[in-house]
C-alpha positions as CSV (number, residue, x, y, z in Angstrom):
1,X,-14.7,96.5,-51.7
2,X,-12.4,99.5,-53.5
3,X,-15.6,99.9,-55.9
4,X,-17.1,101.5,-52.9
5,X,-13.9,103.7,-51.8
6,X,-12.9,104.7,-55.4
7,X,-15.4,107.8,-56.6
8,X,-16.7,106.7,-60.1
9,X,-16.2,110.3,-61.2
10,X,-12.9,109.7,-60.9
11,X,-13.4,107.0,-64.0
12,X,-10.5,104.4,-62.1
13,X,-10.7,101.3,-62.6
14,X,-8.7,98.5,-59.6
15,X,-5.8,97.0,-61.2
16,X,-4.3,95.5,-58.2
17,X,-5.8,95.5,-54.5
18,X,-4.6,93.7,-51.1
19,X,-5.6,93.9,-47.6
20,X,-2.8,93.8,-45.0
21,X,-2.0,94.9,-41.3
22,X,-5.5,96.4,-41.1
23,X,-5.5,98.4,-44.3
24,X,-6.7,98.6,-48.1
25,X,-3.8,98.9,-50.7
26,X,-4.7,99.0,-54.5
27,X,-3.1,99.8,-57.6
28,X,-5.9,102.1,-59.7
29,X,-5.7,102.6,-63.5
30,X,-7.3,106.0,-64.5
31,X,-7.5,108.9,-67.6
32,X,-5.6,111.6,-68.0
33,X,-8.7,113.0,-70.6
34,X,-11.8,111.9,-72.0
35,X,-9.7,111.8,-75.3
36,X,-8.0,108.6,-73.6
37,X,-9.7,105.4,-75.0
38,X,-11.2,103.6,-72.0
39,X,-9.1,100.7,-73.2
40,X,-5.9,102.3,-73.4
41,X,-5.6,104.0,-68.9
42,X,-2.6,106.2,-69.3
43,X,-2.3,107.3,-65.3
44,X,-1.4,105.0,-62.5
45,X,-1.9,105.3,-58.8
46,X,-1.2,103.6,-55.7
47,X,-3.8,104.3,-52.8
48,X,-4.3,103.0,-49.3
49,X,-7.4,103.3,-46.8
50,X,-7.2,102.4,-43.3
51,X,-10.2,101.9,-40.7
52,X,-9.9,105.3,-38.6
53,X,-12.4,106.1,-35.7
54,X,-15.6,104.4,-36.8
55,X,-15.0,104.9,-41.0
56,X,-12.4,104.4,-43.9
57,X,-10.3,106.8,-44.4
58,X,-7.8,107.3,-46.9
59,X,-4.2,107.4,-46.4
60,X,-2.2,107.6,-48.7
61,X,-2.6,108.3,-53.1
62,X,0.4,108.6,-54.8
63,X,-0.1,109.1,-59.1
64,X,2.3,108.2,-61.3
65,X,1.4,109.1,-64.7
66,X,4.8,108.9,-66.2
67,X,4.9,105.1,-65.9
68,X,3.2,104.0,-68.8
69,X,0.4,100.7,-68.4
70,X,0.4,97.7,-69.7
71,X,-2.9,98.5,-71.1
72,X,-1.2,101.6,-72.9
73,X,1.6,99.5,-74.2
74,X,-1.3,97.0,-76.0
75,X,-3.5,100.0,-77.0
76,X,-0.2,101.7,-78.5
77,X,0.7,98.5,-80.3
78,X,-2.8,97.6,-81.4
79,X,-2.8,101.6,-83.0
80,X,0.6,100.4,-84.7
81,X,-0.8,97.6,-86.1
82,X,-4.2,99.1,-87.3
83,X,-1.9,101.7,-88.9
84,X,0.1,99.2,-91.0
85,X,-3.4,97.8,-92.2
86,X,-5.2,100.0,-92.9
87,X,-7.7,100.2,-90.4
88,X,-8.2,102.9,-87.8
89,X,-8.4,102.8,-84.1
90,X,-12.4,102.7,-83.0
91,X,-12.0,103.3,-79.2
92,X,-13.5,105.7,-77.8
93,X,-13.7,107.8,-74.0
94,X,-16.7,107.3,-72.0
């Protein structure tokens, strides 16, 4: 259901996602670049739609690219690891 509110230019991906009291809440994990890996999202928001005069419309986006994912946390500590091997980091943006 989100896939179809989210715009795929947008490159978010749905983290977390809920319907209550009539609308759509969901927790969207995004790019901050296309030098971020697509395995390592490094901006956060919280959006809402609700079902306004005949369509969805959205309510409410708040972005929260200080607070750091749990997919950055592995990506970071995947890059630290890499580093004490030897071997590099292969991700790459789409």
């Amino acid at each position: 259901m989100v896939a179809t509110l989210v715009d795929p230019k947008g490159r978010f991906t749905v983290s977390d996602f809920a319907v209550r009291q009539g609308a759509v809440f969901a927790t969207l994990l995004g790019y901050s670049s296309s030098d971020v890996p697509t395995c390592c999202p490094d901006l956060e928001e919280d959006a809402k739609w609700q079902w306004s005069g005949g369509r969805v419309r959205p309510l409410v986006t708040r972005r929260r690219p200080e607070r750091v994912t749990r997919a950055t946390r592995a990506c970071e500590k995947s890059d630290s690891r890499d580093a004490a091997s030897g071997s590099g980091h292969s991700a790459s943006g789409p």
